[in-house]
N, C-alpha and C positions, 0 to 999 in steps of 0.2 A: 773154551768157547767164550768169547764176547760179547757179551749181551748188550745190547744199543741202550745208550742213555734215555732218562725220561723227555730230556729239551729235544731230543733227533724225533719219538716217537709222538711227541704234543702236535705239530703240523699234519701227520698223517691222520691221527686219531680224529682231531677238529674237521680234515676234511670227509673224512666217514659221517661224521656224526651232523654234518652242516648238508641240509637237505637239500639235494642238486633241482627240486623243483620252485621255482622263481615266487608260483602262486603257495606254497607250502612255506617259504619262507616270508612273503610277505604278511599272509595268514598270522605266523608266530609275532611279526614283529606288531602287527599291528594290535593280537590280543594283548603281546608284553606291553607295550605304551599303556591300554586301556586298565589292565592291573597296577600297572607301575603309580598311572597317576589314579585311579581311584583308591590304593593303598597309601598315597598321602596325603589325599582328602581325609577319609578318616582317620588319618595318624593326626593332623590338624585337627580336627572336628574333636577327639577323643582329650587332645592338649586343652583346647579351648574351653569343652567344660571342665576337665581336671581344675582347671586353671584359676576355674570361676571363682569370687567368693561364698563360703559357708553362709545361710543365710543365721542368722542372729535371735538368740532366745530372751525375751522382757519378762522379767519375774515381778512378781508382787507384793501381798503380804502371805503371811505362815497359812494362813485360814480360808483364801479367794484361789480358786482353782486358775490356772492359769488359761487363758484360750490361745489357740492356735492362728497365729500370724498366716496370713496368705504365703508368707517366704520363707513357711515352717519355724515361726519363730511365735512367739506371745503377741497375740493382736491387743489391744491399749486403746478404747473408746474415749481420746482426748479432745470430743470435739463435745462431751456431756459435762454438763455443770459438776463441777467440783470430782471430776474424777480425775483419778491420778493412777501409775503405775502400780499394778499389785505387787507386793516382793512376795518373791519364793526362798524357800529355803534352799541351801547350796547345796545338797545331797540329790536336790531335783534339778535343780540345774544342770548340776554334771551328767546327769541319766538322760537329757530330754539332750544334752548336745553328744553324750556319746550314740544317743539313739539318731540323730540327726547324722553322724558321722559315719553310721552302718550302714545308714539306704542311702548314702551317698555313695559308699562302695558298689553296695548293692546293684543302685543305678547305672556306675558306669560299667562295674561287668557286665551287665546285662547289654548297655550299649555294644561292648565290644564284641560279645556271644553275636549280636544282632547283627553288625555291622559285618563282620567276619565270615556270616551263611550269607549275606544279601552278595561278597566279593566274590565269594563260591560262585554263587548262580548267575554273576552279570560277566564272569569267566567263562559258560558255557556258553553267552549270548553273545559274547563278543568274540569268540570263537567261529561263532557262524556267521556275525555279520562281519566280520576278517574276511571267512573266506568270498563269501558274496560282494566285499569291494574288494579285495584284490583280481577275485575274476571279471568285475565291471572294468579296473582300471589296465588291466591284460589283453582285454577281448579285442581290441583295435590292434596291438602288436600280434595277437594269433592271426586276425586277419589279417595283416600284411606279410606276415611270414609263409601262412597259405599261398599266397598270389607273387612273393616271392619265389617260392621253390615248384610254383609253376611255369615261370619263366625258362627258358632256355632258348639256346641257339633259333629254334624255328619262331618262336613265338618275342624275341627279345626287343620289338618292338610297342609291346605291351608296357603300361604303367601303371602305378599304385594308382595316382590321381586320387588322394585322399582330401576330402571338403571338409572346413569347417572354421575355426579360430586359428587363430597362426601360434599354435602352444609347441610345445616341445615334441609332440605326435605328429604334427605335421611340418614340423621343420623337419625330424626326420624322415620321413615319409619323400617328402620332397628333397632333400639329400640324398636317396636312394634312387629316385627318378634321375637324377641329376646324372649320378654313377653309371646307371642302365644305359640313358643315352652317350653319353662317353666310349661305355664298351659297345655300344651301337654303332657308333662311327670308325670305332679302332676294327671290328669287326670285318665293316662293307672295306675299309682302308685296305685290310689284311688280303679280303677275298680278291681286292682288284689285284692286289701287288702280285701273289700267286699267279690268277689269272695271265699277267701280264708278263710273269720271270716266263713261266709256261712257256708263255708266245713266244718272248724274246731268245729262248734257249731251245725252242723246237726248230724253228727258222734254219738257225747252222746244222745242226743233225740234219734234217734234212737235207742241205745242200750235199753236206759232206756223204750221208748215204748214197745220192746219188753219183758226184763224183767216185765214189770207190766203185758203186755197181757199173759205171761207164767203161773203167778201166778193166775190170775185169770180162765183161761181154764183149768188150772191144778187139775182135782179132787181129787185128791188123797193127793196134795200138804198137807205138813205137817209143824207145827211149826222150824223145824231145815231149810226147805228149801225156807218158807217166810224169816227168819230171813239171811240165807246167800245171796238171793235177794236184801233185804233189804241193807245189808251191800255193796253189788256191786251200789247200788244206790245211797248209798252215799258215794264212795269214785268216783263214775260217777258226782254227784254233786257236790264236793268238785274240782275236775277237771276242772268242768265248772266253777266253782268260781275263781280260779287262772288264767283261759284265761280270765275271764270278767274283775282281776282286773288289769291283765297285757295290755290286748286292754286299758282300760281309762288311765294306766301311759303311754301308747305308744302316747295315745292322747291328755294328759295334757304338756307331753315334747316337741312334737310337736305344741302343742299352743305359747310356748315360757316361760318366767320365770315372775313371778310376786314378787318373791323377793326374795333380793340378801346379800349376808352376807359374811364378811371373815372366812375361814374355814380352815382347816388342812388337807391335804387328808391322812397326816400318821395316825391323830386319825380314819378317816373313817376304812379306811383299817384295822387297829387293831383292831376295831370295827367287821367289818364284817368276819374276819378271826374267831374269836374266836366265833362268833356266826356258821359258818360253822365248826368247828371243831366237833362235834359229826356225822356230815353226812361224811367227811373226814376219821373220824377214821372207820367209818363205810363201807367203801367203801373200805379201807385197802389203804389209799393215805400216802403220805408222803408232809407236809407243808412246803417251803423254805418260810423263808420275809424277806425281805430287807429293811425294813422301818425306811424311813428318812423324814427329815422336807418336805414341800410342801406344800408354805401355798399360796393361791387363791380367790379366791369370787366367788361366786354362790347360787345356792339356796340348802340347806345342805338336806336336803329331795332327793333330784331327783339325788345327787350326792352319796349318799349311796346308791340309786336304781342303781346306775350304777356300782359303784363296785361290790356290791351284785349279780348282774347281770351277770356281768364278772366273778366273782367267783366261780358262779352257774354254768353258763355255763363250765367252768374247769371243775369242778368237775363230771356233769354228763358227759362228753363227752369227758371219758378217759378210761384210762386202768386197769385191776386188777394191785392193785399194783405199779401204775404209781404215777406221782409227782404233784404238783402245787404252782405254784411259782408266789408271787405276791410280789413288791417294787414300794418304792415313792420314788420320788427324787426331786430336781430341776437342771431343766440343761436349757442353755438357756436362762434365766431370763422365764422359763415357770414350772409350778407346773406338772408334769409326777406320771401317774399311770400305773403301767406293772403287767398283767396278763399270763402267760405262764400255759401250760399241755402238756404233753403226752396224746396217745390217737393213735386212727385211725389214719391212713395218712388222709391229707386234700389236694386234688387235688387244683394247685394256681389259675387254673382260676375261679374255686367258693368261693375264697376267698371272694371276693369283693359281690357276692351274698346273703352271709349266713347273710351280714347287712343289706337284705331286710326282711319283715314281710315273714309268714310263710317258710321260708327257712333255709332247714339244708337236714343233708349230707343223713340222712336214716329217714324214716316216722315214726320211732317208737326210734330211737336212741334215750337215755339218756331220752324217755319217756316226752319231752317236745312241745312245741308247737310249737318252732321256731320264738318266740318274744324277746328271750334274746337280742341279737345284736342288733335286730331293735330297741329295747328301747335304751339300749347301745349310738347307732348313733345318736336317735335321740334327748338325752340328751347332748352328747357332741355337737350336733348343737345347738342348745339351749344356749349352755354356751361358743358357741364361742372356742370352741375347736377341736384340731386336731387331730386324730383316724387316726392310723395305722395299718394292720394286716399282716401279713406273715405267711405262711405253717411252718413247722418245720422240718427239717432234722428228718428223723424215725417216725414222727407221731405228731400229736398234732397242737397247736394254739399260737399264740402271738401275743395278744393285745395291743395296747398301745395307751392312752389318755392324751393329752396334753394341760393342761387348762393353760390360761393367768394368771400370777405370782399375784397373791396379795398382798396388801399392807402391812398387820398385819395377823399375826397367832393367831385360839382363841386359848381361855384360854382349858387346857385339857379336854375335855369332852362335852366341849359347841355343840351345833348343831345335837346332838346327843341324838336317840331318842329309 
């Protein structure tokens, strides 16, 4: 059997042994600081008298006792007439400085004996004023963690709303406010879309339930009026199939991109024009384009769903006889696609709406479901770009998508499917 090395078992050991409570480790870290630095105070304080110098011994004559200097040395009355330095004999000299050299040990062991209990017991106090500031500087984060894991679904309009200096407590504090309302809005966003797929997707069940219950109560029902049944069923079905596949583009571009390419938006657009040209001519429209370079990066799929998109939208949501007008450009160092119609007037304060999910101007206009835009936006978020709309003088729409300039344009026809 193998037994795990010491380097594999030091990370697990460290995390046993490193206290998983925030105020238990602030506690230690603040008493280690408080020992650290008063253990080299007195490691200085202990140098600094070691350091000192010895004070100095004045000797006299053989026969005059010597007195004791204030600096432990021979004091010398040289401000009396005709006095002068006593000598001592050097057998007393050397006693009076080895004796001078003992309580100077003497001294500083004692200092350190001293200094050593005094670290002992300012380790006990700092132990407890550790803990008492770490839980003074915790106590606002417990309180917001409270009124955090209060929050939920029913209540998630609630907020910290914490008062005070604009320190790091309350920036984050207000970081979290910030987040709460965000998931507030993606929240109500979420409830309407549900609400709304709901509608959109109970609408055809119903029909189609009742078409089937017709035909079967119906006795008399005959081959001409299964088969026109029939045919309402499935272009009822066929309906349902275009909201199911527009809900999953609405929900794959809101995921975000999983991969990204240099691309043209002039080949998209030429693309997508000429595939709308049979419902154009059909509609009795007139085509303007302007198409010029406009080269970018993204994912070439979900960027021809969005002009396609915009197109679409044009086109049903115009006039007999009206126009549509799309160009590529670059302006800005940014890649620009502009979608323009005629049409209805468009009231400006629902501009900004008609790029939410089920939203548009009449329940039954241009026959769609009101996911055009939403896809629309939620592709140019996706890709980091800019979406602008405005009403039109006399009627109509104009859109405008502004994706980040890319490095290389493909080759003609690349990305394109």
């Amino acid at each position: 059997m193998r037994l795990p090395s010491l380097a594999a078992l030091a990370p697990a050991a460290r995390r046993r042994l490193t206290p998983r409570r925030v105020g238990v480790r602030l506690t230690l870290l603040y008493g280690a600081l408080f020992v650290v630095s008063g253990a080299v105070l007195l490691a200085i304080t202990y140098l600094l008298v070691a350091r000192s110098p010895v004070s100095g011994v004045l000797v006299g004559d053989a026969g005059s006792a010597p007195l004791p200097a204030p600096g432990g040395g021979i004091r010398v009355d040289e401000g009396l007439p005709g006095a002068h330095a006593p000598s001592v004999p050097g057998d007393v000299t050397a006693q009076l400085r080895e004796q001078a050299t003992r309580q100077r040990r003497a001294d500083l062991r004692q200092l350190l004996v001293q200094s050593g209990t005094a670290l002992a017991l300012m380790l006990a106090v700092s132990a407890v004023l550790g803990r008492l500031i770490a839980g003074r500087v915790l106590r606002p984060l417990r309180a917001m963690t409270g009124s955090i894991q209060r929050i939920s679904v029913r209540n998630i309009h609630e907020r910290l709303a914490v008062e005070g200096p604009a320190d790091e407590l309350k920036v984050l504090a207000d970081t979290v406010d910030g987040l709460l309302g965000r998931l507030e809005t993606a929240l109500d966003a979420h409830r309407r879309f549900v609400a709304n797929a709901a509608h959109e997707l109970r609408t055809p069940l119903t029909l189609e339930h009742a078409l089937l219950e017709e035909s079967l109560i119906d006795g008399e029902a005959t081959t001409e009026s299964f088969r026109a049944n029939f045919e309402r069923l499935l272009a009822i079905s066929e309906q349902q199939a275009r909201l199911l596949e527009s809900l999953l583009t609405l929900a794959g571009s809101q995921r975000g991109l999983d991969h990204r390419e240099p691309l043209d938006l002039a080949l998209v657009a030429e693309w997508v024009l000429h595939a709308a040209r049979p419902e154009i001519e059909r509609r009795n429209l007139r085509a303007d384009s302007a198409i010029g370079p406009a080269a970018t990066v993204g994912d070439p799929t979900l960027v021809q769903s969005l002009v396609t998109h915009l197109v679409d939208n044009a086109v049903r949501h115009n006039a007999p006889g009206g126009k549509v007008e799309i160009a590529t450009r670059t302006r800005g160092g940014r890649a620009v696609v502009a979608v323009a119609n005629t049409g209805p007037p468009v009231p400006p304060e629902r501009v900004d709406l008609l790029f939410e999910p089920f939203q548009r101007l009449g329940r039954t206009a241009g026959g769609g479901h009101g996911l055009g835009l939403a896809i629309v936006h939620a592709i140019a978020t996706a890709h980091e770009a800019a979406i602008s709309a405005r009403a039109r003088t006399g009627g109509g729409l104009a859109v405008e998508v502004a994706f980040p300039s890319g490095v290389a344009q493909l080759d003609k026809g690349a990305g394109l499917h």
